[in-house]
N, C-alpha and C positions, 0 to 999 in steps of 0.2 A: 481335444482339449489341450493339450500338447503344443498344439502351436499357439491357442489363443491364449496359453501360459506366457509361453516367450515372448510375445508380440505385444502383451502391456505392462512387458517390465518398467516401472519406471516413474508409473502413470499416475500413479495418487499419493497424498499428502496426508500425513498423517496428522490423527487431532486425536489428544490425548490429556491424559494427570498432566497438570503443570507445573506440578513439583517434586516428579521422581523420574528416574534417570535419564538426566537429561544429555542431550546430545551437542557435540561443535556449534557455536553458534547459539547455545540455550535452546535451540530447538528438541526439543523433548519427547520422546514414545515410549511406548511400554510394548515391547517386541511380542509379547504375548497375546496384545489383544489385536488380531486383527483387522475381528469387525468395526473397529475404532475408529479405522482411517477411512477417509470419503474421497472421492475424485475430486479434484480439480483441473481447470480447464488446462492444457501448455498448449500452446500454437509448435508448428514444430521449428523448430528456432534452435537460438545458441543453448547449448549447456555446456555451463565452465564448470568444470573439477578443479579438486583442489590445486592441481598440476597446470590451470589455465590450457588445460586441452578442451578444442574447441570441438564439440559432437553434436551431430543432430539426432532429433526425433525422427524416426522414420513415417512415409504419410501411412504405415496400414498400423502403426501402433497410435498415431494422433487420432487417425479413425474408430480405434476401441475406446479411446480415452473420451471421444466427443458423445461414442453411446452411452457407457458407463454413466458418465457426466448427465445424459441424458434421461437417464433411466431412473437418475437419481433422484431426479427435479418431479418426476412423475407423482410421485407418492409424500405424505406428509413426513417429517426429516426421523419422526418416533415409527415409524412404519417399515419395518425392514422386508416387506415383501419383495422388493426391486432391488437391495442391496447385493451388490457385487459377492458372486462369492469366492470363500479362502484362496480358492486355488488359482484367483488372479488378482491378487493383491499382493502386492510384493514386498519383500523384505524390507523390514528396519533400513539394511545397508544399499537399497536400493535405492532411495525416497531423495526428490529433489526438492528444491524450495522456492518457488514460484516468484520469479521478478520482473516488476514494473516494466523496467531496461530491457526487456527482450530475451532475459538467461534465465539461468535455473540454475541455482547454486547447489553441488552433490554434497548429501548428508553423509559422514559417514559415523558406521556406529561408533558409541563410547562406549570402552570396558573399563575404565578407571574407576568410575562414576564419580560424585560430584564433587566438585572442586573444594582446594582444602586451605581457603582465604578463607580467615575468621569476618565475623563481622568490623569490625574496628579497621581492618587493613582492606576490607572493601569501598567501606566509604571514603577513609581517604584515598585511593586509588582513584574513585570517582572523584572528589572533589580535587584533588591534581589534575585529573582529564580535562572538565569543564574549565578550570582556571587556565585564562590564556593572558595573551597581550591586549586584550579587551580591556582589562583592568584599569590599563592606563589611561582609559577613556571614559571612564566611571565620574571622573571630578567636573570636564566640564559638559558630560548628559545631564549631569544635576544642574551645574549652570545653567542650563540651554530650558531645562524644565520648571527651574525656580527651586529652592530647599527642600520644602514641604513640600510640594507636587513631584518631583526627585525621589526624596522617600518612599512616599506612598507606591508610585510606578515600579519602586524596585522590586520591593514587598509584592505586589500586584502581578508582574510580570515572572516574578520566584513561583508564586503558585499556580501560574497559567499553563506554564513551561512542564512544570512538573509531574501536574495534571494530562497533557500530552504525551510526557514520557511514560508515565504510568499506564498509558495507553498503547503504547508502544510496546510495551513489556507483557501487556496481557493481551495483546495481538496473536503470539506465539501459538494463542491454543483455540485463537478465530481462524482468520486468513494469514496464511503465510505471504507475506508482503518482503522480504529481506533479501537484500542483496550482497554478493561475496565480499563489496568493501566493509559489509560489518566484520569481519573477521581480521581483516588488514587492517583498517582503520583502529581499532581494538590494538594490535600490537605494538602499531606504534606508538599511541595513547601511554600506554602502561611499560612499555620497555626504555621510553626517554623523560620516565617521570621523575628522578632525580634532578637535571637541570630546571624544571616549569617550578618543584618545591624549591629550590634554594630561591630563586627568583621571585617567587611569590611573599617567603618570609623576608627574605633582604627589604625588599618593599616596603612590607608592613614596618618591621624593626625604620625604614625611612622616615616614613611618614608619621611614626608614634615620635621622633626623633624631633625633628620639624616641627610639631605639631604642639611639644611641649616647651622648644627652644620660640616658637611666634607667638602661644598664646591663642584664643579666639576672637575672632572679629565678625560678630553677625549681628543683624539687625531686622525686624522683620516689619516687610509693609509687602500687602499681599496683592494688592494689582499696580501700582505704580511705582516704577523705580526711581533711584535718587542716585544721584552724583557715583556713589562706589559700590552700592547695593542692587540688585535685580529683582525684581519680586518675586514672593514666591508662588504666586502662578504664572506661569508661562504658556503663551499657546506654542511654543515650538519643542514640546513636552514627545513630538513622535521622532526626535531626532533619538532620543534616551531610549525610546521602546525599539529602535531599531537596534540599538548595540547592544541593547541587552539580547535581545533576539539568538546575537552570537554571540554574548557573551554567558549563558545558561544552555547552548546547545550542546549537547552530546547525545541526541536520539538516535547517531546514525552505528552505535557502536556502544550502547548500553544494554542489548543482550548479551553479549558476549562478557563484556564486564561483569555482568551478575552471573554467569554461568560458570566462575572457580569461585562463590560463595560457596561455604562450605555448609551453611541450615537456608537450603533455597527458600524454607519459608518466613525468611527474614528480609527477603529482598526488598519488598514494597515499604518496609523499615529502615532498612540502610538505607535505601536509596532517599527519603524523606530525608533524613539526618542529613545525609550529604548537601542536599541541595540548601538546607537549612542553614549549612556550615558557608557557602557558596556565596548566599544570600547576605549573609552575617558581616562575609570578608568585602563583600563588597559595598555594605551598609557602612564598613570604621575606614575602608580607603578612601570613600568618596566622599563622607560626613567629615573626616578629621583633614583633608585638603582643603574641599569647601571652605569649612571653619575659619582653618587656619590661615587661610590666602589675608594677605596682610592689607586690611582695607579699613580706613585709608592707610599708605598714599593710593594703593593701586583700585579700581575697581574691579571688582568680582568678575567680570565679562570679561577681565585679559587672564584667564585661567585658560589654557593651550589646549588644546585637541589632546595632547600627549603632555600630562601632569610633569613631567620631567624636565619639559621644555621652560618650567618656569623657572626654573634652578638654573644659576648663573656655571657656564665652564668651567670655571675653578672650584666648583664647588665639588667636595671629594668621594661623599655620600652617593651625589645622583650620578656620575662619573662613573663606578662600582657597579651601581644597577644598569648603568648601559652594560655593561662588562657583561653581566651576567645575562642579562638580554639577548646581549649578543652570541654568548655561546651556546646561548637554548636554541634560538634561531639556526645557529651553524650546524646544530646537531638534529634538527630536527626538518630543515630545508629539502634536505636529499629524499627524507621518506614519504617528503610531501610528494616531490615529483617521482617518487616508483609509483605513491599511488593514483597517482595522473597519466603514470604511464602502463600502468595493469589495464585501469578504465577505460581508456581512450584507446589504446593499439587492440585489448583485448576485444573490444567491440567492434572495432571498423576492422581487421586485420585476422581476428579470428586468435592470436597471438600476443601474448604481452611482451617478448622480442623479436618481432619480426627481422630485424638486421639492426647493427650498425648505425646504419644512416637514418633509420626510421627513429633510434632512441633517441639518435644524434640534434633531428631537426627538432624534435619534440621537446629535449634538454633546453637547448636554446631559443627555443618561442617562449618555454618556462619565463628562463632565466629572464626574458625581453622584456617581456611584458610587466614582471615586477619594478625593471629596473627603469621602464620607461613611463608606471604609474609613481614611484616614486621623485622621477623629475618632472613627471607634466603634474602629476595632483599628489604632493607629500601632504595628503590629510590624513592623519592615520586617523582621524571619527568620522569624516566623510565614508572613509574606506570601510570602516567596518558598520558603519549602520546600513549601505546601499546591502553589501554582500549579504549580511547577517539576515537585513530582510529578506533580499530572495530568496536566500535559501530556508529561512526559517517559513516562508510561504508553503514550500512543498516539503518539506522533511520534519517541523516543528508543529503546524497547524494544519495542513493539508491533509497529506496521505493516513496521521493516524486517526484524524476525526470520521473521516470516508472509511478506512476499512473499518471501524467499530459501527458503521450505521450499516455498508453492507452484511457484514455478522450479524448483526441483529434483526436485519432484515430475510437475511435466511433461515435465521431460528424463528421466524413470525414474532420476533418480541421488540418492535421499533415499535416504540410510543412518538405522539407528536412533541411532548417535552424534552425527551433524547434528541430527538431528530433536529430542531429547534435549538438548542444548545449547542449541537456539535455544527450544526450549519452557522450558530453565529461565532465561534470560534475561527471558522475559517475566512468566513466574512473580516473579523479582525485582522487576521493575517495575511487579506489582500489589503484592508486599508491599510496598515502597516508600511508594506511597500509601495502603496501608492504616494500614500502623505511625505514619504524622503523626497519626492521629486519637487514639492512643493515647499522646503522649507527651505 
């Protein structure tokens, strides 16, 4: 028993309370209960620690893991005759966390316990995360969708999202689906949130500015347009749902975010409020530009990919806000590409420095590739509705609506109305990125 001790260190995944003490990552146990935790399958593969040391599974411990696993499946899930027992279940500080990508990300225990962000400074924390340079493409998604159809998708695509995320967060105590860039992505989120707030309010203070110095000029006719006005139905209403797509993502890096709340059982509260706030700022930048876009003389349709772009260079306000743009960008560039370069070297290389030359050429493909989308396609809403789709395909709509039907399909409690609903969310979010190619 002794060696079949040592030989499945490693091997199961703990499923626990999900809201007492929780662990790096929001991933959460209760070290006491052992029989808690159930197998899960690991291939023997990479596993990254938090040192980006690359280890493998051995195959006579992958082979306990595929019986256990198996043994498990035999019996119904309330049926503990086949459950693994104590003395090859392994510790709290053992337990990895099972990902997509081929790794396993190492838990390790928390003795602090739980984080000691109030409610108030978790949401905004959240709501600075989400808020990006998406923003600036909020005025003409509503153009492209019409006013009223604009609105509504904002509202619509706020609760979609959220719903997803929400999904997301109560994954923790289904299948572990999480990968180590939650945890990076996370730090840099919250460690460069001073630059995205000053940016974010400058903005607003802009465009209340603007908005009061033009006055409103809207007009509404709802399928045909006129000389300076757009209607407000649109059928090119999927270019909007793509930027919002990224403009409301942060699923890849909101357990960790909620995991230095300080009453975990106010998360699915905060987090509402947040997105609420989210929803709201992007409701008065994109409503009060719209509005105020001066028509006539100009027509509504020459409102910019990039709000900014409508303001003449002399003008001092939006001058400022590039400022500030620009130095959010400057300080937050480099952590984009560590995290391109953890992901990418640590995966094919085993290594997140492998040398020199390796970060070297990796820096500079970076660097090329922005700098060679920005001279061949400067659309910054082209840019973020393609990207935003994709990725909101598999990290917004995808992977959390699948792991919530496989959970419930291992607990026997997938109904065809669940099943149905989460299959037609994901259906959304391939038409999503199909329809960008077509608009």
């Amino acid at each position: 028993m002794e060696n079949t001790d040592s030989d499945s260190t490693h091997l199961l995944v703990p499923e626990v309370d999900p809201e007492t003490h929780p662990g790096p990552g929001n991933i959460q146990f209760d070290p006491s209960d052992l029989r808690s935790k159930r197998p899960f399958y690991i291939e023997p593969t990479n596993i990254v620690s938090i040192d980006d040391v690359l280890q493998r599974v051995s195959d006579h411990a992958s082979a306990m893991n595929k019986r256990i696993h198996y043994y498990s499946r035999l019996t119904a899930p309330a049926d503990n005759a086949l459950v693994a027992p104590d003395h090859v279940v392994p510790g709290p500080e053992e337990c990895y966390v099972y990902s997509p990508l081929g790794s396993a990300y190492t838990l390790q225990s928390c003795s602090q316990g739980p984080g000691k962000n109030t409610s108030l400074v978790t949401i905004f924390m959240i709501w600075n995360t989400i808020m990006g340079t998406s923003i600036l493409s909020i005025p003409w998604g509503i153009k492209q969708a019409g006013f009223t159809t604009g609105i509504c998708v904002i509202v619509l695509m706020g609760l979609l999202t959220l719903y997803c995320c929400y999904r997301v967060v109560k994954s923790r105590t289904m299948i572990y689906f999480v990968h180590h860039v939650n945890d990076t992505d996370a730090a840099l989120s919250t460690n460069d949130s001073n630059p995205g707030t000053v940016s974010i309010v400058f903005l607003t203070f802009l465009v209340t500015v603007k908005a009061v110095h033009l006055g409103f000029h809207l007009e509404f006719h709802w399928l045909t347009p006129t000389e300076f006005f757009v209607p407000e139905i649109r059928s090119k209403f999927p270019q909007l749902t793509g930027v919002l797509t990224l403009a409301f993502f942060i699923h890849n890096c909101i357990i960790t975010l909620l995991k230095n709340n300080k009453n975990q059982g106010n998360n699915m509260r905060d987090l509402s409020i947040a997105y609420m706030l989210v929803t709201l700022t992007y409701l008065y930048i994109g409503i009060l530009v719209f509005a105020s876009f001066p028509s006539p003389p100009l027509s509504k349709d020459c409102i910019e990919q990039n709000f900014l772009d409508n303001f003449p260079n002399s003008d001092i306000l939006s001058f400022v806000a590039r400022i500030f743009l620009l130095f959010q960008m400057v300080t937050v560039y480099p952590l984009l590409g560590y995290l391109a370069r953890v992901q990418l070297l640590g995966q094919v290389f085993g290594d997140a420095y492998p040398s020199i030359f390796h970060v070297t050429i990796l820096n500079l493909v970076i660097v090329g590739a922005g700098v060679s989308m920005a001279c061949l396609y400067p659309n910054i809403g082209g840019i973020i509705r393609y990207s935003g789709a994709a990725c909101g395909l598999a990290f917004v709509f995808f992977y959390p609506s699948l792991i919530y039907i496989i959970s419930l399909r291992q607990e026997d409690r997938l109904t065809w109305p669940k099943l149905i609903f989460h299959v037609f969310i994901i259906v959304l979010g391939l038409a999503n990125l199909i329809t960008q190619f077509f608009m």
